[in-house]
Structures are given as C-alpha cells and as structure tokens.
C-alpha positions as CSV (number, residue, x, y, z in Angstrom):
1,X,87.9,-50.9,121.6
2,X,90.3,-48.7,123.9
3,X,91.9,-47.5,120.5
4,X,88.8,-45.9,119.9
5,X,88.3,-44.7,122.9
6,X,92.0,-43.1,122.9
7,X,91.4,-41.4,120.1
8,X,88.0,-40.2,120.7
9,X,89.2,-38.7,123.8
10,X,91.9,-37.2,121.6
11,X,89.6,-35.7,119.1
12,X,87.8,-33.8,122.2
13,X,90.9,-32.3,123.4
14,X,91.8,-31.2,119.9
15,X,88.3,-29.7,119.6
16,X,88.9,-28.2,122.8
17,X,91.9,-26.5,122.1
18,X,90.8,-25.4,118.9
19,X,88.1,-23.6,121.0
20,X,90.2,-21.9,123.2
21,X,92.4,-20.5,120.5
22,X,89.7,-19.8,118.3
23,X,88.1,-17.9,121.2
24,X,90.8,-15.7,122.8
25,X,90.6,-12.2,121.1
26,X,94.5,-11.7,120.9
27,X,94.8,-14.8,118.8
28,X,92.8,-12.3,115.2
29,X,94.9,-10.8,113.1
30,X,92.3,-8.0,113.7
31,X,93.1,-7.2,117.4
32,X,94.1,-3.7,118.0
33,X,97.3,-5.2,119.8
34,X,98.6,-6.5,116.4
35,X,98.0,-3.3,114.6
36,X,99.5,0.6,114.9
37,X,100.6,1.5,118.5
38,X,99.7,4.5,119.9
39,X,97.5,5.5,117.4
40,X,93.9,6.8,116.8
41,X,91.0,5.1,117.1
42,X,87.3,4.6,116.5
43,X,85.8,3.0,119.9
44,X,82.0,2.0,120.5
45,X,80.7,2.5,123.6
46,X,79.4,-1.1,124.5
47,X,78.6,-0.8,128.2
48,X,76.8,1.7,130.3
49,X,78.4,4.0,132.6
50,X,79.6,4.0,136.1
51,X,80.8,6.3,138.5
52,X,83.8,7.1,140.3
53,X,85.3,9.7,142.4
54,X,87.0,11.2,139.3
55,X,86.1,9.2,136.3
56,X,83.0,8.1,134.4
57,X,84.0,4.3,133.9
58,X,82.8,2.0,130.7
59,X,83.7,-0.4,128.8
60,X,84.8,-0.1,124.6
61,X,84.6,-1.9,121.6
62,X,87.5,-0.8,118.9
63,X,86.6,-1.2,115.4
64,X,88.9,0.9,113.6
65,X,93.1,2.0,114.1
66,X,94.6,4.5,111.9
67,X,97.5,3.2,110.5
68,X,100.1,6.6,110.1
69,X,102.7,4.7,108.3
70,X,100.2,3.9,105.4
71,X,97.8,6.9,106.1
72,X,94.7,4.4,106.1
73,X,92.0,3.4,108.6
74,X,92.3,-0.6,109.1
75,X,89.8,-2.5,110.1
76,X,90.3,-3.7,113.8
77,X,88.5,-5.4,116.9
78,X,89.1,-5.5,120.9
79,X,87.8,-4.8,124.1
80,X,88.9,-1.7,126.3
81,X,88.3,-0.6,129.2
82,X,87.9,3.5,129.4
83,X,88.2,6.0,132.0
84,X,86.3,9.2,131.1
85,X,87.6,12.7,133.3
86,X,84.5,13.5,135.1
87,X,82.7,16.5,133.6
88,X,79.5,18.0,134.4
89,X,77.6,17.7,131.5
90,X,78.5,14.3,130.0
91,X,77.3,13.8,126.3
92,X,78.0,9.5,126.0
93,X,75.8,6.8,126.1
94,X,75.4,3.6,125.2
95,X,76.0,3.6,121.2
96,X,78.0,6.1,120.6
97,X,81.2,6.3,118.9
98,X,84.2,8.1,119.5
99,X,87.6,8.6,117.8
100,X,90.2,9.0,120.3
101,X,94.2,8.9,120.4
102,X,94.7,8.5,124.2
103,X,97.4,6.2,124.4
104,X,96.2,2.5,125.6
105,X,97.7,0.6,128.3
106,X,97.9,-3.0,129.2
107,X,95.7,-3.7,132.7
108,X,98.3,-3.7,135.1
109,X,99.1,-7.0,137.5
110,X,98.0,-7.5,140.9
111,X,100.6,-5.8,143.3
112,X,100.2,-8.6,146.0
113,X,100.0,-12.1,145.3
114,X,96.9,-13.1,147.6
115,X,95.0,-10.2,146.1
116,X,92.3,-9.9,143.7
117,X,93.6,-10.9,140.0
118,X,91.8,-8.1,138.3
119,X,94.2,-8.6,135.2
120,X,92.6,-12.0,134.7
121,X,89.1,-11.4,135.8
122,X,89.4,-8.6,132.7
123,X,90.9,-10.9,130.4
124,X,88.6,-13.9,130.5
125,X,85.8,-10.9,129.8
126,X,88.4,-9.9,126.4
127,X,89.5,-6.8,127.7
128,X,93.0,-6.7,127.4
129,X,93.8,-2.9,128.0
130,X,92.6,0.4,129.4
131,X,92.9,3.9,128.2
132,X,92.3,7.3,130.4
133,X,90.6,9.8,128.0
134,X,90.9,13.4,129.0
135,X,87.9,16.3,127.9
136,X,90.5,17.2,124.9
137,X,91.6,13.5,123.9
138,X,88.2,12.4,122.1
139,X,85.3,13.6,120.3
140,X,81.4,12.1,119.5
141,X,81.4,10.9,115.6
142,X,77.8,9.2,116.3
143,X,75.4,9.9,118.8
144,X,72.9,7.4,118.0
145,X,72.4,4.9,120.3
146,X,71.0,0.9,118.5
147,X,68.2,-0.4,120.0
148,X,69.4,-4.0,120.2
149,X,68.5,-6.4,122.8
150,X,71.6,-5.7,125.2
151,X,69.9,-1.4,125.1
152,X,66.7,-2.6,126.4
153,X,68.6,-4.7,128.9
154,X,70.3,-1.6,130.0
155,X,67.4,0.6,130.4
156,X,65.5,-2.1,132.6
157,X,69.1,-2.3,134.7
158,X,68.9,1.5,135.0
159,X,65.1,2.1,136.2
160,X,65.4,-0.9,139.1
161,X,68.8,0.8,139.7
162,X,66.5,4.1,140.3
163,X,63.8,2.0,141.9
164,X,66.3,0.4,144.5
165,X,67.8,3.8,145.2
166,X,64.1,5.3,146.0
167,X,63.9,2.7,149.2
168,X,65.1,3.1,152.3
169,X,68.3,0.7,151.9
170,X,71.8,1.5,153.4
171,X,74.6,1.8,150.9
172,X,75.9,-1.8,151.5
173,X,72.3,-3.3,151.1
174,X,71.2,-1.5,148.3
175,X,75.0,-3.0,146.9
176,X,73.8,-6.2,147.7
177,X,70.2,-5.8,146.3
178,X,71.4,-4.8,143.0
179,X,74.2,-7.8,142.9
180,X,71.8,-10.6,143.6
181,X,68.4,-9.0,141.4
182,X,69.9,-7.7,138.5
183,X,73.7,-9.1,138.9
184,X,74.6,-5.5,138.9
185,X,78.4,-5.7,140.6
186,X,79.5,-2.3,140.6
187,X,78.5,-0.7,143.9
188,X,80.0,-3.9,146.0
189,X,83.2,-2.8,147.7
C-alpha cells in the first residue's frame, strides 16, 4: 500500500514539474531571448496604456525577430514591457502592431533588499524585459484593433475609469476605488 502511495505522490511532483517548465516562457525555443540580440522586431500591443510623467507605459507581445545573419523574419514569442516618449498626439491602441529596433533590456533587480521585487512580480506575469522606444525608433504596420474578449474588457475598464474620475474622489480614493472595483492597480502609489 505505501509503495503506491510513494509513487503516486511521485507522479504528482513529476506532473508538477513538468508544469512549471512547460509554463515558463524562457523555457520555448521561440522566446525572443533565444533568438537575434538587438534586433528588429514586430510587437503587438497587448495591454492598454498608462501614464507617466514622461512615458506612455504598456505592455507587448513579440511575434516576430529579424534574424540579420540570415536576412529572414523568425517566428518568435515573449512578453515586454514598453515605455513610449510622451507625445501629444499618440496614434496606439490596443491591437496595433509595431516594428521596432530599440534595443531590449532585462528588468533590472531591486536595489534594496527589503524592497519591492518588481523583477519577479514581472516575471511570474512573463515579462522578462523592457524596451524604451523613442518617436523615431518605431512605426504603426497595423492599426486595427481585434475585438476579442480581453477589448471589450478594456473598454468597460476605461469608461468606469472616466466614471470614477467624474465624482468627487481625492486622488488616493479614486486609486483605491479603481483597485478594489475593477482591480485596476495603476494609480496606487
């Protein structure tokens, strides 16, 4: 009886580290870490914008790397995280797609150890680098936007975003609002 039991538990734990590895985006051939550094690529936007002081802030899906030793566009996948200079008239949404050669970076670590791991908090999302795209280093290839489930999603997020800013809320309560309705995290502090 406890042989079976030992290797039951055994075949979970197998299973469970098949999962993990299975499941981690750096572990596919495809990942744009494998393939050409500091190269061009096609990135999808996958996330909707936020704000900064100087940046327009969103997050990337790449799905193809231009490989310059073969002179071929390879098929590749991966999370990024991109930092858009802030311009007035801002064409991206949602959707689009965008070929870019801004160099990408790995998400640096935390700089004290009792702070915030924001390295980690990105990587158990899949995003495993950052890139800061300036006016000149990118240009729109599609402007359409798909109307998928995760588009409607957005919308409804942006019009009880504009709802919430219409009350009378301070800055921190509106933050709060938003976090605990809609699990919208960005204007905490």
């Amino acid at each position: 009886r406890w042989l079976y039991g030992f290797l039951f538990n055994w075949l979970l734990f197998g299973l469970g580290l098949g999962a993990v590895f299975f499941n981690t985006p750096t572990n596919s051939k495809l990942h744009y870490s494998h393939l050409a550094k500091n190269s061009t690529f096609i990135i999808t936007i996958n996330d909707q914008f936020t704000t900064t002081n100087k940046t327009f802030k969103t997050v990337g899906e790449i799905s193809a790397v231009y490989d310059i030793e073969d002179s071929i566009w390879k098929k590749a996948n991966g999370k990024v995280l991109l930092y858009f200079q802030k311009q007035d008239e801002f064409p991206l949404v949602y959707g689009n797609k965008i070929i870019s050669s801004a160099k990408l970076t790995p998400i640096p670590p935390a700089k004290n150890p009792n702070n915030f791991d924001y390295r980690s908090y990105l990587k158990n999302k899949g995003i495993y680098g950052q890139s800061f795209l300036k006016q000149d280093s990118w240009k729109l290839l599609s402007s359409s936007s798909p109307i998928d489930l995760k588009y409607i999603s957005l919308q409804l997020r942006k019009r009880i975003l504009n709802i919430l800013e219409g009350q009378n809320f301070d800055t921190e309560s509106q933050a709060l609002v938003a976090a605990i309705l809609i699990g919208y995290d960005e204007y905490l502090s």
